[in-house]
KETIKE-674922 format. One line per field, with one value per residue (C-alpha): residue number from 1; residue in three letters; z, y, x. Coordinates in Angstrom, 3 decimals. Each point is the difference from the previous one (the first is absolute). Example, Ala and Ser with C-alpha at 12.3 -4.5 7.8 and 13.67 -1.06 7.14 Angstrom:
BEGIN
k	1;2
r	ala;ser
up	7.800;-0.660
north	-4.500;3.440
east	12.300;1.370
! end
This chain:
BEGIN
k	1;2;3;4;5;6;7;8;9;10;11;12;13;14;15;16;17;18;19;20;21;22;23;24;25;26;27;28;29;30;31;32;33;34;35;36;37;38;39;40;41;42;43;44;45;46;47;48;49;50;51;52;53;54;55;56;57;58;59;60;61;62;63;64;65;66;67;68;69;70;71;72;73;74;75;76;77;78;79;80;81;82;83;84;85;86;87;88;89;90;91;92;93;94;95;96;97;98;99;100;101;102;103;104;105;106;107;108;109;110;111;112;113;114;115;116;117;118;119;120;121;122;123;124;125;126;127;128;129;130;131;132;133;134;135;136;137;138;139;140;141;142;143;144;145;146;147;148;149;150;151;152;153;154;155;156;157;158;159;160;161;162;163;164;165;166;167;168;169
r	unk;unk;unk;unk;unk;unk;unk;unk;unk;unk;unk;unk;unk;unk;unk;unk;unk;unk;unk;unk;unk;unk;unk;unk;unk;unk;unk;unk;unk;unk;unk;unk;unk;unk;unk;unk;unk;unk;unk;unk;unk;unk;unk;unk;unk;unk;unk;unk;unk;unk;unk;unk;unk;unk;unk;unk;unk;unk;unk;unk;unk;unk;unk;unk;unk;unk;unk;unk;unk;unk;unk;unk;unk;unk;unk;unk;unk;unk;unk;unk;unk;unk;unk;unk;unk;unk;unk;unk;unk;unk;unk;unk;unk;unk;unk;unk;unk;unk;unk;unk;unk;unk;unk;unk;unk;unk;unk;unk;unk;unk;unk;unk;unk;unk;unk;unk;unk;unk;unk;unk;unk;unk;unk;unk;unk;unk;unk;unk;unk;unk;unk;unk;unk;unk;unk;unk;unk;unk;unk;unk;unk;unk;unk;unk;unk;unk;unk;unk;unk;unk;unk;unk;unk;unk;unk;unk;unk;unk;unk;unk;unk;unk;unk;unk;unk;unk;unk;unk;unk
up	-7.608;3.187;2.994;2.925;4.083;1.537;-0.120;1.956;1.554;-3.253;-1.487;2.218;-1.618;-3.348;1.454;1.714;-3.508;-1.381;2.641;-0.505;-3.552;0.142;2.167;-1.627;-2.823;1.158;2.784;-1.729;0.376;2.995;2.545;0.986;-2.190;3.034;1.228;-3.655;-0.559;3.065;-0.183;-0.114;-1.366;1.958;2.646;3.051;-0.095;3.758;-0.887;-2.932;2.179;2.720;-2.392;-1.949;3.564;0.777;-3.296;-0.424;3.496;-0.549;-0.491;-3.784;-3.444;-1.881;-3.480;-2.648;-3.791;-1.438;-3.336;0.768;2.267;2.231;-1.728;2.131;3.496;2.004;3.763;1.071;3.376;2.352;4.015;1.455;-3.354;0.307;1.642;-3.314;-0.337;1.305;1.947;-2.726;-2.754;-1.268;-1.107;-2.746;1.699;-3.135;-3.271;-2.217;-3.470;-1.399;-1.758;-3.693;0.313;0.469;-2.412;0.101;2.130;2.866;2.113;-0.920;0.617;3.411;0.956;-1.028;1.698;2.863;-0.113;-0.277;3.340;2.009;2.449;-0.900;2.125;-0.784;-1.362;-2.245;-0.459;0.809;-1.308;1.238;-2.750;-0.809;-0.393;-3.020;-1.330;-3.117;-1.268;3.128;-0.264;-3.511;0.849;2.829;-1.646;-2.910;2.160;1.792;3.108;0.658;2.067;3.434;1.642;0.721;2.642;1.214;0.400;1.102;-2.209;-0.031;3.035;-2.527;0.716;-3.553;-1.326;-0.482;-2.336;1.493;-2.537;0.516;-1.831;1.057;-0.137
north	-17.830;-1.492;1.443;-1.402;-0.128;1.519;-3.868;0.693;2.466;0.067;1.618;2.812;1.172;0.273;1.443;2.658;0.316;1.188;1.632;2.584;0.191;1.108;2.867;1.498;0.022;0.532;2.761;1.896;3.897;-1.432;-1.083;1.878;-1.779;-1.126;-1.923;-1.725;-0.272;-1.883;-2.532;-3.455;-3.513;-1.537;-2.821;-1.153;-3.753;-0.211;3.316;-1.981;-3.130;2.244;2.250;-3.080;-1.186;2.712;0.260;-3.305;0.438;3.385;0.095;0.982;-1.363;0.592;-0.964;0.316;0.298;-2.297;-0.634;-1.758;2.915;1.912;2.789;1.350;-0.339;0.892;-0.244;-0.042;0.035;-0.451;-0.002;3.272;2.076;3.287;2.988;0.617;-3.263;-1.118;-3.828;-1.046;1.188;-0.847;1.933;-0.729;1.134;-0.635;-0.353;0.517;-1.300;0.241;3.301;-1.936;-1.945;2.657;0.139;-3.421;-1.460;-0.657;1.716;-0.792;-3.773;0.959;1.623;-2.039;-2.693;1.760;0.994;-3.704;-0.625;2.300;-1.575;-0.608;3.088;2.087;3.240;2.255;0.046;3.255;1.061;3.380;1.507;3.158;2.848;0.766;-3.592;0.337;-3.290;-1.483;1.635;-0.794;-3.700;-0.248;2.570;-2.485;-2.911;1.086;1.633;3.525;3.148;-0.168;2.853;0.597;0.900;0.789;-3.103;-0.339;-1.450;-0.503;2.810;2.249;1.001;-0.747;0.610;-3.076;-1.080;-2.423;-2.310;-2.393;-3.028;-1.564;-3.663
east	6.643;-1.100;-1.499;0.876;-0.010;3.700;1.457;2.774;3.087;1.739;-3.133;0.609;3.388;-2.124;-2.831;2.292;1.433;-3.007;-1.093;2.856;0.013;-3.658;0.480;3.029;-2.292;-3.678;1.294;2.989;-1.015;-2.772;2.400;3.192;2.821;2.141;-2.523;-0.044;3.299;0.412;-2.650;2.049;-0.600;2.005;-1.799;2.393;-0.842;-1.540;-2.379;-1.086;-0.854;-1.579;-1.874;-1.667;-1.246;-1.388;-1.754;-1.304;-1.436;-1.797;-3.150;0.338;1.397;3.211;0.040;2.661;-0.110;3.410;0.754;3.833;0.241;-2.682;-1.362;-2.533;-1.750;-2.950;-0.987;-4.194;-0.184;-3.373;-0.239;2.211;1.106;-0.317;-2.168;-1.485;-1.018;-2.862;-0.671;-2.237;2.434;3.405;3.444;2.022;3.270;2.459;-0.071;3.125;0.895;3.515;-0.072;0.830;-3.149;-2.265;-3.062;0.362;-3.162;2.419;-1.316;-3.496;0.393;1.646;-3.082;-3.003;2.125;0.222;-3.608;-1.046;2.136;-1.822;-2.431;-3.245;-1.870;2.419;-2.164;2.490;3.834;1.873;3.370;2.059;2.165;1.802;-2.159;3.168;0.037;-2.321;1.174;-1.680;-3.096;-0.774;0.623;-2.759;-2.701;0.715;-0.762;-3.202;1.564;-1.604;1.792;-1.101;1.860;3.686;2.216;3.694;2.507;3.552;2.142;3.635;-0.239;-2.015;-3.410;-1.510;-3.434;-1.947;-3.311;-2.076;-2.323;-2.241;-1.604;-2.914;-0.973
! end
């Protein structure tokens, strides 16, 4: 398996893929199954062009895991993230893997090479997830990240219960 930068549009379509596949699985019983059930893989071909843009000129990384297809993906980003996040610190945004390759390392490979894109003063990495999504949490307690508070998120035009965690570097 290789883990890669986003290379290109076409990646999107894959990422999307996954991206959907992950939440019908990780968030089934979490999120309201509408909002599920309507999550789409499809990419029109000008979004794709205009969302790679905008990605590669972010101030952040997208990486993807791809065996002959992608299989997972994960987004750092530094610079204006989120409120929880602080200037010296970093969010992981996403990171999904393909719901058959879980338990796999996928995911693990995703995130130490995200972790060794981050800048270098960059003091901790901090991820929201679920408050629900045990799956999740086992993954970053696993992976050095400790609970650093939580708080209420909109999602899908739900206002969800979120765990902050935080790992330091």
């Amino acid at each position: 398996m290789e883990v890669r930068r986003l290379a290109s549009p076409d990646d999107l379509a894959e990422v999307q893929r996954v991206n959907a596949l992950a939440w019908r699985a990780a968030y089934r019983g979490l999120v309201p199954d509408s909002v599920l059930d309507s999550l789409s893989s499809d990419v029109a071909e000008d979004a794709a062009e205009r969302r790679f843009s905008e990605l590669r000129e972010a101030d952040g990384r997208v990486f993807v895991a791809a065996d002959d297809d992608i299989v997972g993906y994960a987004r750092v980003r530094w610079g204006d993230t989120k409120p929880f996040v602080d200037p010296s610190e970093a969010g992981l945004k996403e990171l999904y893997v393909h719901p058959d390759r879980w338990g796999e390392g996928v995911g693990t490979r995703l995130l130490e090479r995200g972790l060794d894109s981050l800048p270098e003063d960059t003091d901790a990495l901090v991820v929201e997830a679920l408050a629900g999504n045990e799956r999740a949490q086992t993954f970053y307690t696993r992976r050095g990240f400790v609970h650093a508070g939580s708080r209420t998120a909109e999602f899908a035009d739900e206002e969800l219960e979120t765990a902050l965690y935080r790992r330091n570097l």
